[in-house]
Every structure is written in C-alpha cells, then in structure tokens.
C-alpha positions as CSV (number, residue, x, y, z in Angstrom):
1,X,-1.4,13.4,19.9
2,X,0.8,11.3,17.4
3,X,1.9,13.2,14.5
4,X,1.9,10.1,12.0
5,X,-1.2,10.1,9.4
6,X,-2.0,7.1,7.9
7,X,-3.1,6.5,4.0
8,X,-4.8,3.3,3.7
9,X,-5.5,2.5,-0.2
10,X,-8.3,-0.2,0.0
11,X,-7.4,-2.5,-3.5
12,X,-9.8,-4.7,-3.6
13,X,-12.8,-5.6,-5.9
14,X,-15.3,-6.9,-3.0
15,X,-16.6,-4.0,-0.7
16,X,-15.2,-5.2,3.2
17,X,-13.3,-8.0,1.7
18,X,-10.6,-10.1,4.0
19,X,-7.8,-7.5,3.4
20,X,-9.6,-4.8,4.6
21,X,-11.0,-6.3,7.5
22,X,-7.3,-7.5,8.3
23,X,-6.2,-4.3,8.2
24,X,-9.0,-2.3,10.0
25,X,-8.1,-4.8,12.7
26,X,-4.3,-3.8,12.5
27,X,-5.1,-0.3,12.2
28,X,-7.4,-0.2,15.6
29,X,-3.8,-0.7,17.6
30,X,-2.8,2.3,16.3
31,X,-2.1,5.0,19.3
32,X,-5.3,7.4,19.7
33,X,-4.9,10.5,17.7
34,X,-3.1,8.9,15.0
35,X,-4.4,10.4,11.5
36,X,-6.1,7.4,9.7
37,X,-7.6,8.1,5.9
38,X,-9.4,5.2,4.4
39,X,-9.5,5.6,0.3
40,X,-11.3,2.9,-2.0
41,X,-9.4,2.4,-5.0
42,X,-12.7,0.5,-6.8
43,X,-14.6,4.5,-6.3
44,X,-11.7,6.1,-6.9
45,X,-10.4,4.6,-10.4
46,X,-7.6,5.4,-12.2
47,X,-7.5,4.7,-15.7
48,X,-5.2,2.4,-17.6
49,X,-1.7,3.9,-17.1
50,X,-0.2,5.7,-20.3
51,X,3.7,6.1,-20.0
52,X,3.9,9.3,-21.4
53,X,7.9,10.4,-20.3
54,X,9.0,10.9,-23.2
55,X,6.3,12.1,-25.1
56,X,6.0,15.5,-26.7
57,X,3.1,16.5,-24.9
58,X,2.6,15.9,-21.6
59,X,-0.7,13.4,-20.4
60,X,-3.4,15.2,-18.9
61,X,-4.0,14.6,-15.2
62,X,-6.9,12.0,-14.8
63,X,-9.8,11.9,-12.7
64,X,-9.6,11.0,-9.1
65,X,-5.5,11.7,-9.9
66,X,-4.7,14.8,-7.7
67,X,-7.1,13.5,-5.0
68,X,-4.8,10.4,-4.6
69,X,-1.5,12.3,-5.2
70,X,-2.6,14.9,-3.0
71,X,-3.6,12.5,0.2
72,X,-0.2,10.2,-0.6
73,X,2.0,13.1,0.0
74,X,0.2,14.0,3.4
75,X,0.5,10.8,4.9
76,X,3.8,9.8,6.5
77,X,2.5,5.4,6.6
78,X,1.0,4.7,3.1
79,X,-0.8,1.4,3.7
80,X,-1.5,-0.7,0.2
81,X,-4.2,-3.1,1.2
82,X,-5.1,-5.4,-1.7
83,X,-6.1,-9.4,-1.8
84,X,-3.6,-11.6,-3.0
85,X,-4.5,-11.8,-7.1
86,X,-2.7,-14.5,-8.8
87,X,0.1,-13.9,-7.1
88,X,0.5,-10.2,-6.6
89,X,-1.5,-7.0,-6.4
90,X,-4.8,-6.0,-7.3
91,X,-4.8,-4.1,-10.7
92,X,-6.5,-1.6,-8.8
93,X,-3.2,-1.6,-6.2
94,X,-1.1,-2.0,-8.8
95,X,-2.3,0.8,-11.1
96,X,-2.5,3.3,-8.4
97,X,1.7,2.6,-7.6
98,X,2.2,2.9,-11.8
99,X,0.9,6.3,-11.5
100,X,3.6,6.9,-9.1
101,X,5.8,6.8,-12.2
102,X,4.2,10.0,-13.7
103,X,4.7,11.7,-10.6
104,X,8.4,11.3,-10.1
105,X,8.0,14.2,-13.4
106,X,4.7,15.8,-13.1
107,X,2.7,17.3,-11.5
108,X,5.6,17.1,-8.9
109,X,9.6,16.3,-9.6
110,X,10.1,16.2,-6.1
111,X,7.9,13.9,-5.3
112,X,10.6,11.1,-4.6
113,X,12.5,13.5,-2.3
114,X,8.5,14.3,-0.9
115,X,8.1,10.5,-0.1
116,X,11.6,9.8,1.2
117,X,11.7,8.8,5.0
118,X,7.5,7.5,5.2
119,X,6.8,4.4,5.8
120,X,5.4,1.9,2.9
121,X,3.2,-1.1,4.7
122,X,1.2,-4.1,2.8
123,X,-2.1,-5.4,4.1
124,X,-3.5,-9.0,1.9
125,X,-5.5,-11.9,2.4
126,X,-4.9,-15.0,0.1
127,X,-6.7,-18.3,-0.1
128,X,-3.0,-19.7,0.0
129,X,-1.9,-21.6,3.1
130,X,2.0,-21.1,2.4
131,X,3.3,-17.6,3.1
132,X,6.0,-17.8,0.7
133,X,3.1,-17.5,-1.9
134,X,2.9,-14.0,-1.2
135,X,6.6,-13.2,-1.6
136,X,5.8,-11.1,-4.8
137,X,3.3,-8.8,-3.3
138,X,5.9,-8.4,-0.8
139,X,9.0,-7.6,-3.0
140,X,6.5,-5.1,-4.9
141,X,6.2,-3.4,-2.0
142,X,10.2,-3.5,-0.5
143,X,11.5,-2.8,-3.8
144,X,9.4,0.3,-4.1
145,X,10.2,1.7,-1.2
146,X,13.7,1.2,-1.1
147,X,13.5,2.9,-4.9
148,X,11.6,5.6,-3.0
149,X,14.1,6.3,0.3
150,X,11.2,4.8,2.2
151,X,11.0,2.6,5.3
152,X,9.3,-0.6,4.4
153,X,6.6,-1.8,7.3
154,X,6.4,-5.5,6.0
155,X,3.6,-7.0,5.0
156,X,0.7,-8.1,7.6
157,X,-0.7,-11.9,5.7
158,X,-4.0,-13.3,7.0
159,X,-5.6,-16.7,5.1
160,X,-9.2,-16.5,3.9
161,X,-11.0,-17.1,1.0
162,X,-15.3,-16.5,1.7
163,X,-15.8,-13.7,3.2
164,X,-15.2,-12.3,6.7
165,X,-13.0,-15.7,7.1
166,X,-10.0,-14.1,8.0
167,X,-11.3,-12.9,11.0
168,X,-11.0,-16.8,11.9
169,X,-7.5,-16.7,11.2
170,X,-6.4,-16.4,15.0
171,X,-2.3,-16.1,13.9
172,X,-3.4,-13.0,11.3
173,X,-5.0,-11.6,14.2
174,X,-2.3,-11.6,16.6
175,X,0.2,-10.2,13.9
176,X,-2.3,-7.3,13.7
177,X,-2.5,-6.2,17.1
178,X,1.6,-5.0,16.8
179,X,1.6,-4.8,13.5
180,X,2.3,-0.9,12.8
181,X,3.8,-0.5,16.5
182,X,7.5,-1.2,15.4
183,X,9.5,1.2,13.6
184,X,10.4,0.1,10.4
185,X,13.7,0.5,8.3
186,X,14.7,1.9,5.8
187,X,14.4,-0.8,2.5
188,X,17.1,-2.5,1.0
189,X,17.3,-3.9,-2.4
190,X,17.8,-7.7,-1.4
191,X,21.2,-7.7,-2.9
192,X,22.7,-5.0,-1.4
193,X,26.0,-5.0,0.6
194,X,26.0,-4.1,4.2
C-alpha cells in the first residue's frame, strides 16, 4: 500500500469540465492503494480573500475554511486542477492558494514547515494550441512551491475547448498515463544559482 495521499482541488466552473477529466485520467496511473481525495472548489467556496496580517483583530475562519486547510495538510501531492482562465487560474483556484497566506499565521504558523517536502502538481485544459500560453499557470504553481519548500510536479496541459474534447487530445493523454509516476524536485525560483 503506497503511503502518498493525494488532494485534488477541482477549480473549475463547469461540473466534469476538460481539466478534470485530464486529471482523473492521470490520476487512474496512480499505484493501487494510493490515497486519492477529490474536493470541488465551486461547493466548497471560499469567500473573497481579506488580508487581515496586520490587522488588530484577527479574521474569523470562513466557511468550508478548516475543511480545506484540514485535507491540504493530510495530503503529501496537492493537485490544483483548474482550466486555463485568461491566462492563469481559476478564481476559484486562485482564491483557495490566497488563503494559504492566512495560514502561514493562523490557524497554524507552522503550516509552511507542515507543507515543506509534498509535492505541488497542476492539472488545465485551455482552448490554446501553444503551450507557452500556459506559462503563468505554471510559474503560479513553481513559484509557490519553491516559496513553500515543496517539490513542484509540473504541470500536465491537454487542448480542449467543448466539452469532453480533451479526451481527443491523444498527446494529453499519453502525458497522463506517467504523469505523477516521476519523483519531482524540489522548486527553484527561475533565477536561482546552482
């Protein structure tokens, strides 16, 4: 039995959308008795970030809050799947890593040291036919991790735009069959020495 537990945060706004499908594809490589979660960030909404770090009173935890926090920290692979939104994340994706920024204070200060050494992974589907289109969802993604102490996975791209089409995208496909079987590093800000 594999001790790695996977945290897939489904980001986008259309129920069984192209990302998801990519990555439930990906995810069906994945060694039997590998701990797989499956949360819906659409039914489990945060609201609207409020940066309140240096504020006298702390921010009351929200709703659906310590459910997410709670199942980040027991997965070791935290999988962000999300469509490609004009150009980036989905602001359900995206508002679920901002809260990340509360945590590094409360309810946990160790939550950094907590996530340090798991594995961050990125999952989209973009109407796009050039990859390079896709480089900010990507960056998001290193650069957080390699803030974090984390191993980045990479980001798995498939091409679609109607749905269920990137189950046509035969290259997506093959990328998903090894696409959590290597071990990842550890991120690195691009410009960082050697």
């Amino acid at each position: 039995m594999s001790n790695r537990s996977f945290l897939f945060l489904l980001g986008g706004a259309r129920p069984d959308g192209n990302s998801q499908l990519l990555a439930r594809t990906a995810a069906e490589q994945l060694p039997a008795g590998t701990g797989q979660r499956w949360l819906d960030l659409a039914e489990h909404r945060l609201p609207d970030y409020v940066d309140a770090r240096h504020a006298e009173q702390s921010w009351p935890e929200q709703q659906n809050e310590a459910l997410l926090h709670a199942a980040t920290l027991a997965a070791t692979d935290v999988v962000i799947v999300s469509p490609l939104y004009w150009y980036s994340l989905s602001a359900y994706a995206k508002r679920y890593l901002d809260y990340w920024s509360r945590w590094l204070r409360e309810p946990d200060p160790e939550f950094k040291a907590k996530m340090a050494g798991r594995t961050l992974w990125g999952v989209t589907a973009m109407a796009h036919e050039e990859d390079e289109v896709a480089l900010p969802v990507e960056l998001t993604l290193n650069h957080t991790a390699a803030y974090m102490g984390m191993r980045f996975g990479g980001l798995l791209l498939g091409h679609a735009n109607r749905p269920g089409q990137v189950l046509e995208d035969e290259a997506a496909l093959v990328r998903a069959k090894s696409f959590f079987g290597a071990q990842a590093p550890f991120a690195r800000f691009p410009y960082e020495a050697s």
